[in-house]
C-alpha positions as CSV (number, residue, x, y, z in Angstrom):
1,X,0.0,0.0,0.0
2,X,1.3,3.4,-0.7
3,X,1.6,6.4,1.1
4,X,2.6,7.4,4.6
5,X,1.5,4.5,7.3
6,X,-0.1,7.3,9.5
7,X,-2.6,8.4,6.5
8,X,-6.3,6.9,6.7
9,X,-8.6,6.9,3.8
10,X,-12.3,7.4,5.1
11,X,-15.3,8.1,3.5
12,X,-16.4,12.3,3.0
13,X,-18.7,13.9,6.0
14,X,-20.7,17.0,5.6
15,X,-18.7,18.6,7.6
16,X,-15.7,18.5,5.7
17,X,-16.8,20.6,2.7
18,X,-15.3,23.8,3.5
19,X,-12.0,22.7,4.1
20,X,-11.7,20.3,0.7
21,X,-12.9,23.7,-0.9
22,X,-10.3,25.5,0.6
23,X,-8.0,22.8,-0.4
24,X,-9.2,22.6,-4.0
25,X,-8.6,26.3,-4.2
26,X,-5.4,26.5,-2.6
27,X,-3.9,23.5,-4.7
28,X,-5.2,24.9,-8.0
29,X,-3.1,28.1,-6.9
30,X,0.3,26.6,-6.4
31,X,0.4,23.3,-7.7
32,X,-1.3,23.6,-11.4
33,X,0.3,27.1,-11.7
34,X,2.8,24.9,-13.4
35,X,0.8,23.8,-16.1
36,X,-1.5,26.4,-16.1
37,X,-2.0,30.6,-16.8
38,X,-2.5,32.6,-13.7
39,X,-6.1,33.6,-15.6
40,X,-6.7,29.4,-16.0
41,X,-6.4,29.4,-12.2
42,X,-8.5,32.1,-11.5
43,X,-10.9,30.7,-13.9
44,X,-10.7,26.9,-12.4
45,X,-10.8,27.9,-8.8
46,X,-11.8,31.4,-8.0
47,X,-11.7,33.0,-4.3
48,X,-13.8,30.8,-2.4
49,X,-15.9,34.0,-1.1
50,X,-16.7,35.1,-4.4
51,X,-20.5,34.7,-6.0
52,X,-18.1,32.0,-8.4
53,X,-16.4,30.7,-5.2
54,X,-19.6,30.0,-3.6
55,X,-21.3,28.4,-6.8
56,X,-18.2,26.2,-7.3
57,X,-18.6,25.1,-3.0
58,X,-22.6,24.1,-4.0
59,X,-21.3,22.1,-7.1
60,X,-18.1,20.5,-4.9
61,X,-21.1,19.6,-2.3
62,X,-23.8,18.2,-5.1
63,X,-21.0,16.2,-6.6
64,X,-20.0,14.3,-3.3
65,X,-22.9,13.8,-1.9
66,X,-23.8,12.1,-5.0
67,X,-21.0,9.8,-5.1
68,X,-18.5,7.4,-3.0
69,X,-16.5,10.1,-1.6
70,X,-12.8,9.4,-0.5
71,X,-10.9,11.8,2.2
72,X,-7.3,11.7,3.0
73,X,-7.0,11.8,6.8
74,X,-3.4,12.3,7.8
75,X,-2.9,12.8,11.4
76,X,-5.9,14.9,11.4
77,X,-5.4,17.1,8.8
78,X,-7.1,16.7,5.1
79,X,-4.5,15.6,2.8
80,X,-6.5,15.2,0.2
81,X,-9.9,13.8,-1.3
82,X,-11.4,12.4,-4.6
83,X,-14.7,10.9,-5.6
84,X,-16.2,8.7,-8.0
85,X,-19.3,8.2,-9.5
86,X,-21.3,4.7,-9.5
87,X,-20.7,4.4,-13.4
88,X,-17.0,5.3,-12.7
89,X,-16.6,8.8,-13.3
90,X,-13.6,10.4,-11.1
91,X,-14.7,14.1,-11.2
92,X,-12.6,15.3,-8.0
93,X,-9.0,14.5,-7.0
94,X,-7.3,16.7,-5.2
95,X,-4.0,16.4,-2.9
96,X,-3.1,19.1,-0.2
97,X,-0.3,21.6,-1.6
98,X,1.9,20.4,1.2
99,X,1.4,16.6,0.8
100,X,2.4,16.4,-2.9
101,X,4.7,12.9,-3.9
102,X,4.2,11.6,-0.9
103,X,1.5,8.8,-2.3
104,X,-1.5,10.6,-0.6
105,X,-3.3,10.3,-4.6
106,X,-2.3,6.6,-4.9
107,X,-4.2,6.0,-1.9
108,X,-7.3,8.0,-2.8
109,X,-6.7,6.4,-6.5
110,X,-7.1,2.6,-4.9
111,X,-10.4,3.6,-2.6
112,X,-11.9,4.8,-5.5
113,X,-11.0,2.7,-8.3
114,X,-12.1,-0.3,-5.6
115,X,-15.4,1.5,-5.2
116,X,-16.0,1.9,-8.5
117,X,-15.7,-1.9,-9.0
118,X,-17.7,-2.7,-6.2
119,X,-20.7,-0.3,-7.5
120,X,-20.1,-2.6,-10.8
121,X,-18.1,0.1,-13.4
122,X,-16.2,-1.7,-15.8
123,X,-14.2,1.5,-15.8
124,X,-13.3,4.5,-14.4
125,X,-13.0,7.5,-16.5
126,X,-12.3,11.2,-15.9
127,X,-11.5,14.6,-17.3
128,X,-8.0,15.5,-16.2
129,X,-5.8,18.2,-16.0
130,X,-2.4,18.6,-17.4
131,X,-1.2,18.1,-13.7
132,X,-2.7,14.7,-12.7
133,X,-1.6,13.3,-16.3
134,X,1.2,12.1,-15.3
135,X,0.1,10.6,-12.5
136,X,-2.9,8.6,-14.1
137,X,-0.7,7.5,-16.6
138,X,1.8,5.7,-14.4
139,X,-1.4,4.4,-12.9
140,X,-2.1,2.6,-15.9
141,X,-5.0,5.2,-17.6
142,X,-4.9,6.2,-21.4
143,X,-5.8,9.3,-23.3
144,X,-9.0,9.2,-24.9
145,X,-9.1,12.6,-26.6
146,X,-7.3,16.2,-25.1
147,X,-10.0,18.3,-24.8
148,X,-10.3,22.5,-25.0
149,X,-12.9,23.6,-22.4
150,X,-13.8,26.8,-21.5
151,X,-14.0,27.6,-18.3
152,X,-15.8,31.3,-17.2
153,X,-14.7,32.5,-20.8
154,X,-11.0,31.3,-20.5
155,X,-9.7,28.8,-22.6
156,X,-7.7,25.5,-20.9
157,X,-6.7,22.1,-22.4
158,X,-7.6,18.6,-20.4
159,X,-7.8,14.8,-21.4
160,X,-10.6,12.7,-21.2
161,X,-8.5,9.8,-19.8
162,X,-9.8,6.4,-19.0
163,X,-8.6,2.6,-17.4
164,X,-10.6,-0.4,-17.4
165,X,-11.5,-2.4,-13.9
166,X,-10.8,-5.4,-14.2
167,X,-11.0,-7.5,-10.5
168,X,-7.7,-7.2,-8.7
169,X,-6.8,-3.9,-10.7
């Protein structure tokens, strides 16, 4: 198993929401600022306060509330969180700025993958940005089609990326 031996997986509260918003918003500002404009950022994850801030916490909320919801719990702080749908759609993943390469993804990657499989998806698919990639490539996930969405009136490129779920993947 990857990742530190002090970080738990659990399922998402209620309660959590505004901090994986924060967290969102705070990753998207460091992190993807490497693959991404300063006006794709702002565009992807604008000030939490904002009337676009708010909207986006509503969506965040809707989205994993209606899905298997996976938090990163590492020694009580929220390293992270992702979700998947029941047909396998990933829409969030999301790793704390701070807890980057230290395998808090992977971990969120096998609890949802797993429950994905165990809701019966014979994949899991996603839209991903240029920064997770990588990451869902070494994970064995392929490139479907690179995309061009706009986001707010700004332009940004992503990848429909997908990997079949076989048992024992």
């Amino acid at each position: 198993m990857s990742g530190p031996p002090d970080l738990a997986v659990r399922p998402y509260r209620a309660d959590d929401l505004a901090l994986l918003h924060r967290l969102m918003h705070e990753t998207t500002h460091t992190v993807s600022l490497r693959d991404y404009t300063p006006a794709q950022v702002a565009a992807w994850a604008p000030d939490p306060e904002s009337p676009a801030g708010v909207a986006q916490r509503a969506r965040l909320s809707a989205s994993l509330e209606a899905s298997i919801a996976c938090v990163a719990d590492w020694a009580g702080e929220l390293g992270g969180f992702g979700n998947v749908t029941s047909a396998g759609f990933m829409d969030y993943l999301y790793v704390h700025r701070e807890h980057q390469g230290r395998g808090v993804a992977s971990r969120l990657l096998t609890c949802l993958e797993a429950a994905a499989r165990e809701a019966g998806a014979r994949q899991m698919d996603t839209h991903a940005s240029l920064t997770l990639r990588p990451l869902l490539e070494r994970r064995g996930y392929q490139v479907l089609e690179r995309r061009r969405v706009v986001v707010v009136g700004v332009a940004m490129e992503n990848f429909w990326m997908a990997k079949g779920l076989s048992p024992g993947t």
